[in-house]
C-alpha positions as CSV (number, residue, x, y, z in Angstrom):
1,X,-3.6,8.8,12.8
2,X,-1.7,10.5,16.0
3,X,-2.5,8.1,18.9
4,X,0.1,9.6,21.5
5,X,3.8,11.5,21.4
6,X,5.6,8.9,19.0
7,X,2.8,6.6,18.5
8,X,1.1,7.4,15.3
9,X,-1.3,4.3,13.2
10,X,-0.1,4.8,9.2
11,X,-2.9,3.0,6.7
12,X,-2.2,3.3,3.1
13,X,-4.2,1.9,0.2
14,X,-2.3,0.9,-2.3
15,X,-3.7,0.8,-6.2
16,X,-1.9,-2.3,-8.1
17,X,-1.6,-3.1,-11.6
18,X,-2.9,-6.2,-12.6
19,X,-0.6,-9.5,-12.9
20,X,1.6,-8.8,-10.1
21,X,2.3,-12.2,-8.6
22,X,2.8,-13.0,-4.7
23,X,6.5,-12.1,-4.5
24,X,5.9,-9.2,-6.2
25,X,3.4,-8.0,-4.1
26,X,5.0,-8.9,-1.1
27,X,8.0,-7.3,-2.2
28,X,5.8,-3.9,-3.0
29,X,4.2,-4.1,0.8
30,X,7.6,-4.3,2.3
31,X,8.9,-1.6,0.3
32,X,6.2,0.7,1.3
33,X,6.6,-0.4,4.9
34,X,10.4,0.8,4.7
35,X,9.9,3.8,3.5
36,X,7.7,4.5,6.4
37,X,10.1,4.0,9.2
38,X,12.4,5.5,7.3
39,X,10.2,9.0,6.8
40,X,8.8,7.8,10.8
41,X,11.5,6.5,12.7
42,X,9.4,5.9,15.6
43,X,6.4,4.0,13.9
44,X,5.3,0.5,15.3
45,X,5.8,-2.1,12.8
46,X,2.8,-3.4,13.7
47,X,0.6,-0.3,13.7
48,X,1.4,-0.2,9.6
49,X,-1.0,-1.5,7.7
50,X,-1.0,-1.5,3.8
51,X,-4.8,-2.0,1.9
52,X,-4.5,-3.5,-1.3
53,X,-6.9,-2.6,-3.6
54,X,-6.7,-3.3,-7.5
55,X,-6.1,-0.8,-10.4
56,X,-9.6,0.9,-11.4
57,X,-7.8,2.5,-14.3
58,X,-6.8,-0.6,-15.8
59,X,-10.1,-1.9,-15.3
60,X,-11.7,1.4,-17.0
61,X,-9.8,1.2,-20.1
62,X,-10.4,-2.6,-20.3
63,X,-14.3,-1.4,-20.4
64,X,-14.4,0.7,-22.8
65,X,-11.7,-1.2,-25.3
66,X,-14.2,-3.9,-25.4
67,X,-17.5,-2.2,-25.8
């Protein structure tokens, strides 16, 4: 979202696969944020904001491989 010249507010949901554990995770979410400033040199660190949200296709094929 533009706010102002060189002040923009980046959200990005983020599907995961399951059985990530916490440094993993972590480790995804500052990757992402990286690659951010790097494509936004100006961003605010603290105007990035990652949404987690878990893998629907995984949870799909789990359904219908145990019906």
């Amino acid at each position: 979202m533009y706010l102002a010249p060189q002040d923009v507010l980046v959200t990005i949901q983020v599907n995961l696969v399951d059985g990530l554990d916490t440094d993993k995770i972590e480790s995804v979410i500052d990757n992402i944020k990286q690659k951010v400033k790097q494509a936004i040199p100006y961003v605010n660190p603290a105007k990035v904001f990652v949404d987690l949200e878990r893998d629907r296709v995984s949870d799909l094929y789990k359904r219908k491989r145990w019906k």
